[in-house]
mmCIF file of the C-alpha atoms, coordinates in Angstrom:
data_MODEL
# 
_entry.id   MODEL 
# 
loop_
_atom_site.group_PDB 
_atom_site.id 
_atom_site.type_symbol 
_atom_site.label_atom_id 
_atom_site.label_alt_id 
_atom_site.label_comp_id 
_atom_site.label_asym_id 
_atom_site.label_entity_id 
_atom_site.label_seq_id 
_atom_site.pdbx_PDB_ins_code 
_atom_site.Cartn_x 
_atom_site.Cartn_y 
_atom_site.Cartn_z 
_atom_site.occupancy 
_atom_site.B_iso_or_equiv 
_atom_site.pdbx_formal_charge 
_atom_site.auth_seq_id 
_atom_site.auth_comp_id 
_atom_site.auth_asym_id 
_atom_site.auth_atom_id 
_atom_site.pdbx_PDB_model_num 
ATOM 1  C CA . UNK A 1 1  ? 0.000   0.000   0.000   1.00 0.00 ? 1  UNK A CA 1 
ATOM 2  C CA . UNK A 1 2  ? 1.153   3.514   -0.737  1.00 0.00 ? 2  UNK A CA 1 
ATOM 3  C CA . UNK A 1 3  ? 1.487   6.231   1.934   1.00 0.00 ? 3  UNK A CA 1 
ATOM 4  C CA . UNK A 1 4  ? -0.733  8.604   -0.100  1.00 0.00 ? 4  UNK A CA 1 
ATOM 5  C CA . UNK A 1 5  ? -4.185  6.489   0.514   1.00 0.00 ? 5  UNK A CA 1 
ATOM 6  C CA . UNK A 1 6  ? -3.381  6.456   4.096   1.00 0.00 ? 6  UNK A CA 1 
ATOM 7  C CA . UNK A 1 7  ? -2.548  9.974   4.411   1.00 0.00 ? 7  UNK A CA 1 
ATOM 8  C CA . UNK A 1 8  ? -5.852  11.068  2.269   1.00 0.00 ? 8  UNK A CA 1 
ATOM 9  C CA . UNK A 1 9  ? -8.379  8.899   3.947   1.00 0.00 ? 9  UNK A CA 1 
ATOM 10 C CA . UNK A 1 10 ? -6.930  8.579   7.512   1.00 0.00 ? 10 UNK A CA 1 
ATOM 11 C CA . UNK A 1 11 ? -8.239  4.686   7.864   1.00 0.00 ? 11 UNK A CA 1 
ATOM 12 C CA . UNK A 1 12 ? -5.306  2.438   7.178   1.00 0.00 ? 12 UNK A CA 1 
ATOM 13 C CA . UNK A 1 13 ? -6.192  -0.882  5.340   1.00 0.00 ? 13 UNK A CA 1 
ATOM 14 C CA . UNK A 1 14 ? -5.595  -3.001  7.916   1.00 0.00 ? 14 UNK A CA 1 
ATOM 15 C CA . UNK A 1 15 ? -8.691  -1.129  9.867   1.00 0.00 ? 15 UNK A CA 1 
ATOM 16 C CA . UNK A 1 16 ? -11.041 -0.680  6.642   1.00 0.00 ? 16 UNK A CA 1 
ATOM 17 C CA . UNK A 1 17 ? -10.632 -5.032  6.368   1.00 0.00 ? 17 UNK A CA 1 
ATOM 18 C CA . UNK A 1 18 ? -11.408 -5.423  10.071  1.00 0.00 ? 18 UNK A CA 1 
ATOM 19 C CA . UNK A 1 19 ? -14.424 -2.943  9.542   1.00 0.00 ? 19 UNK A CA 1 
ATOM 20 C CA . UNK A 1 20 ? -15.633 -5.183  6.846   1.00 0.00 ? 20 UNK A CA 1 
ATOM 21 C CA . UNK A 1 21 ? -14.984 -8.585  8.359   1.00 0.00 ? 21 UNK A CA 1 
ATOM 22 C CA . UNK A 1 22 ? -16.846 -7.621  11.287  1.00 0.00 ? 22 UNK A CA 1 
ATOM 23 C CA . UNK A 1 23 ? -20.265 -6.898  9.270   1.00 0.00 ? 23 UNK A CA 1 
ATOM 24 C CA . UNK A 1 24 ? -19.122 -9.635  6.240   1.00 0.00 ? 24 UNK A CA 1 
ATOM 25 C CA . UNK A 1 25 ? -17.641 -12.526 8.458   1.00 0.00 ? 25 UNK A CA 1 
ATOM 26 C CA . UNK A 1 26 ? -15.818 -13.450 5.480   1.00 0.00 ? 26 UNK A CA 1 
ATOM 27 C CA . UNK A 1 27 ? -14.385 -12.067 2.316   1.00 0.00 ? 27 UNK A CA 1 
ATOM 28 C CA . UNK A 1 28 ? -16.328 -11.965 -1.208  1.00 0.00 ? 28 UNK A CA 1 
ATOM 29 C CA . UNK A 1 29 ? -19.371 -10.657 1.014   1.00 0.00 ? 29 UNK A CA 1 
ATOM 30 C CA . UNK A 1 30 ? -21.208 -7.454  -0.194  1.00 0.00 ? 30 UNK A CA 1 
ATOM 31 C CA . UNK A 1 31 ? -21.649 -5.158  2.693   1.00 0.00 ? 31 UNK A CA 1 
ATOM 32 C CA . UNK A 1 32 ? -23.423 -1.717  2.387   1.00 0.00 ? 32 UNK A CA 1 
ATOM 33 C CA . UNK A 1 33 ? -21.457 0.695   2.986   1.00 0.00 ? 33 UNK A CA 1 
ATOM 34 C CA . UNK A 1 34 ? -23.354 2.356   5.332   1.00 0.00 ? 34 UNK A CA 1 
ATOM 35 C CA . UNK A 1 35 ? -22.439 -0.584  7.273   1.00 0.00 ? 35 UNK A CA 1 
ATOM 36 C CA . UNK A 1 36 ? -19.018 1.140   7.868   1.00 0.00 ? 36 UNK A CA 1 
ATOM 37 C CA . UNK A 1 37 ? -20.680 3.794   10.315  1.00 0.00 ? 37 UNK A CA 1 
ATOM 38 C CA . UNK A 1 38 ? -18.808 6.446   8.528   1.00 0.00 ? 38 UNK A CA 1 
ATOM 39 C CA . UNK A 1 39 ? -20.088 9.685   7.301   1.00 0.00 ? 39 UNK A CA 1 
ATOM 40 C CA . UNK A 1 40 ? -21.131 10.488  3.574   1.00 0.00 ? 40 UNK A CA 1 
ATOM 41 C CA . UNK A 1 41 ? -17.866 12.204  3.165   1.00 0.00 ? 41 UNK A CA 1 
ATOM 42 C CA . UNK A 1 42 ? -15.581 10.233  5.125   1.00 0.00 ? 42 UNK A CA 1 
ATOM 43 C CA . UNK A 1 43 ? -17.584 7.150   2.920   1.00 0.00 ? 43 UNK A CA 1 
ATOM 44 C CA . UNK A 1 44 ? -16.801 8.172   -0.591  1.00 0.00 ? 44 UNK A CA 1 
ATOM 45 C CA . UNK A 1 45 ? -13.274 9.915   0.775   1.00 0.00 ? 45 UNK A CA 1 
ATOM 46 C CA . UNK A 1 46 ? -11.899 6.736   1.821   1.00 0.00 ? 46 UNK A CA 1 
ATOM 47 C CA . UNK A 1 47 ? -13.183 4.395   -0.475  1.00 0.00 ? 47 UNK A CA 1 
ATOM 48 C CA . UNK A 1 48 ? -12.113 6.840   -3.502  1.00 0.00 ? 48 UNK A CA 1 
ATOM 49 C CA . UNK A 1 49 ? -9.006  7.271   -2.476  1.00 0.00 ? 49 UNK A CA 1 
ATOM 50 C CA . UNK A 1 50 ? -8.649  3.036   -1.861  1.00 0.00 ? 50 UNK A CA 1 
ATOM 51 C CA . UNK A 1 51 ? -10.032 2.812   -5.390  1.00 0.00 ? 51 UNK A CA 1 
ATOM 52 C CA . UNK A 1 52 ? -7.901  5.086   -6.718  1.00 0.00 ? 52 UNK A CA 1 
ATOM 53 C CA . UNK A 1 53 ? -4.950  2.667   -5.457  1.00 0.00 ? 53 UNK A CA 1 
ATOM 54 C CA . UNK A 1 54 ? -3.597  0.201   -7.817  1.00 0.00 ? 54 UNK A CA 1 
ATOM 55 C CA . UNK A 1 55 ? -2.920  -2.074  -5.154  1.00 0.00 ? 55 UNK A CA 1 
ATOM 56 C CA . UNK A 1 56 ? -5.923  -1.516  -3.252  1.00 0.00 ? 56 UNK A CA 1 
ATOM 57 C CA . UNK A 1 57 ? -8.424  -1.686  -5.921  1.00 0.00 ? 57 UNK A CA 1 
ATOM 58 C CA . UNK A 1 58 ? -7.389  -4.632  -7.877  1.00 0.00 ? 58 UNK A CA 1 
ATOM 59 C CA . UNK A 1 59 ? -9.307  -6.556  -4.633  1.00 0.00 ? 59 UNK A CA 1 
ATOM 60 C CA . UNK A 1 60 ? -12.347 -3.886  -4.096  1.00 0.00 ? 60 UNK A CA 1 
ATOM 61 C CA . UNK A 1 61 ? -15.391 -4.633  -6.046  1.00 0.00 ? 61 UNK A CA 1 
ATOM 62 C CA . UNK A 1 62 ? -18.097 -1.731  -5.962  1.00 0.00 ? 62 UNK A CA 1 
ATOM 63 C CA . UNK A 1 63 ? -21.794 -2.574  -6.547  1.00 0.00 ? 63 UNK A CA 1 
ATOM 64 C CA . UNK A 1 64 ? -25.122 0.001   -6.859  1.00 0.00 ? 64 UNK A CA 1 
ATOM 65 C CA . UNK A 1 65 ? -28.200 -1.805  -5.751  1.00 0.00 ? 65 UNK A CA 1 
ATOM 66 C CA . UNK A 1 66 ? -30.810 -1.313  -2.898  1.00 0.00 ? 66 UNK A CA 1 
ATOM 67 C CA . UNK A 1 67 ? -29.385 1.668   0.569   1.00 0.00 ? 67 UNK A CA 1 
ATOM 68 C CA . UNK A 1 68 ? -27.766 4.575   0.351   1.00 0.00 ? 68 UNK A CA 1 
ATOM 69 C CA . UNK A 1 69 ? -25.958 5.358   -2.363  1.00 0.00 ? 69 UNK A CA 1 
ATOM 70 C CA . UNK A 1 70 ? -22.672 7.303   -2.119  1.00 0.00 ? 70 UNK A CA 1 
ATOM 71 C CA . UNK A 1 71 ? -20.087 8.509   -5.216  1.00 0.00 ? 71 UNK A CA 1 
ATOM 72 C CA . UNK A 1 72 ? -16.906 5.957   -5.375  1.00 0.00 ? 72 UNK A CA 1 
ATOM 73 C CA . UNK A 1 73 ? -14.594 7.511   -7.741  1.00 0.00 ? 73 UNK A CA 1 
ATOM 74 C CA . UNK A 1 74 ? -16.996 9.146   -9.814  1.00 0.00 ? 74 UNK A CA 1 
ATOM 75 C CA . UNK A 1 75 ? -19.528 6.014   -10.204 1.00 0.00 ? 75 UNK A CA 1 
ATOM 76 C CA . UNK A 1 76 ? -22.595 5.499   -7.842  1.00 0.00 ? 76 UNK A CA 1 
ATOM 77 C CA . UNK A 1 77 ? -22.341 2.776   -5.194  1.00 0.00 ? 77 UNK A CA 1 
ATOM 78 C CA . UNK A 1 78 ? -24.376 1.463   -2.456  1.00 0.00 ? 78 UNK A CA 1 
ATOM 79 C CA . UNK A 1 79 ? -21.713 -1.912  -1.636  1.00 0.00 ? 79 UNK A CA 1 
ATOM 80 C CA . UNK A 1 80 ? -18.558 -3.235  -1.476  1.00 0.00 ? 80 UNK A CA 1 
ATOM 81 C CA . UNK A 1 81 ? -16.998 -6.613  -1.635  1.00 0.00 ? 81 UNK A CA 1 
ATOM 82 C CA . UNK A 1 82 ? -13.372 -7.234  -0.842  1.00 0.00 ? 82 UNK A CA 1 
ATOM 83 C CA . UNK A 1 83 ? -11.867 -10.329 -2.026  1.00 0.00 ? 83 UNK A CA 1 
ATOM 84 C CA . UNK A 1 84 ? -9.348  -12.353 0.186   1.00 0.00 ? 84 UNK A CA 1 
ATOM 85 C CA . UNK A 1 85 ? -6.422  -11.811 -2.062  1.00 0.00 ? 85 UNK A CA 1 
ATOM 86 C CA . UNK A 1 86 ? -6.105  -8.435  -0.165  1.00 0.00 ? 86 UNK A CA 1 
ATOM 87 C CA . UNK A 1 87 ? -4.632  -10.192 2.824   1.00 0.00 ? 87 UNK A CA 1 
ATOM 88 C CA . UNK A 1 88 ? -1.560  -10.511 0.452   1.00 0.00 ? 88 UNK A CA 1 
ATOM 89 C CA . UNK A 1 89 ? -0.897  -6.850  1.160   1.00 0.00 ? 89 UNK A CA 1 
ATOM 90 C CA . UNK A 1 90 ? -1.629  -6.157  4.465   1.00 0.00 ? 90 UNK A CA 1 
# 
């Protein structure tokens, strides 16, 4: 992971999984990501700036369906899905 995610978004990876795990139990889960008991802005701040990472995003997977929606990189999004290859660089 690059310093500049961390820096922008102020949640380090390692956090953001745990956050996830803890609603998702286990990877390639979709979990809302209101779920992540963040604010709108903190919400599409971190995420964009995770998706904006090469070697971040390559294991995020957005997803627009049914909640609140929030703006991930420029594109609509209600979920998120993090596959388990992401342990690989935590």
């Amino acid at each position: 992971m690059t310093a500049e995610p961390q820096r922008r978004c102020d949640m380090s990876l390692t956090e953001l999984v745990t956050r996830y795990l803890s609603v998702a139990v286990e990877f390639g889960i979709p979990v809302a990501l209101s779920a992540f008991a963040l604010t709108p802005q903190e919400t599409e701040r971190i995420f964009t700036a995770y998706d904006q990472d090469y070697h971040v995003s390559r294991f995020l997977r957005f997803s627009n369906s049914v909640g609140p929606s929030y703006t991930i990189d420029g594109q609509p999004a209600t979920h998120v899905t993090i596959d388990p290859q992401i342990r690989s660089i935590l």
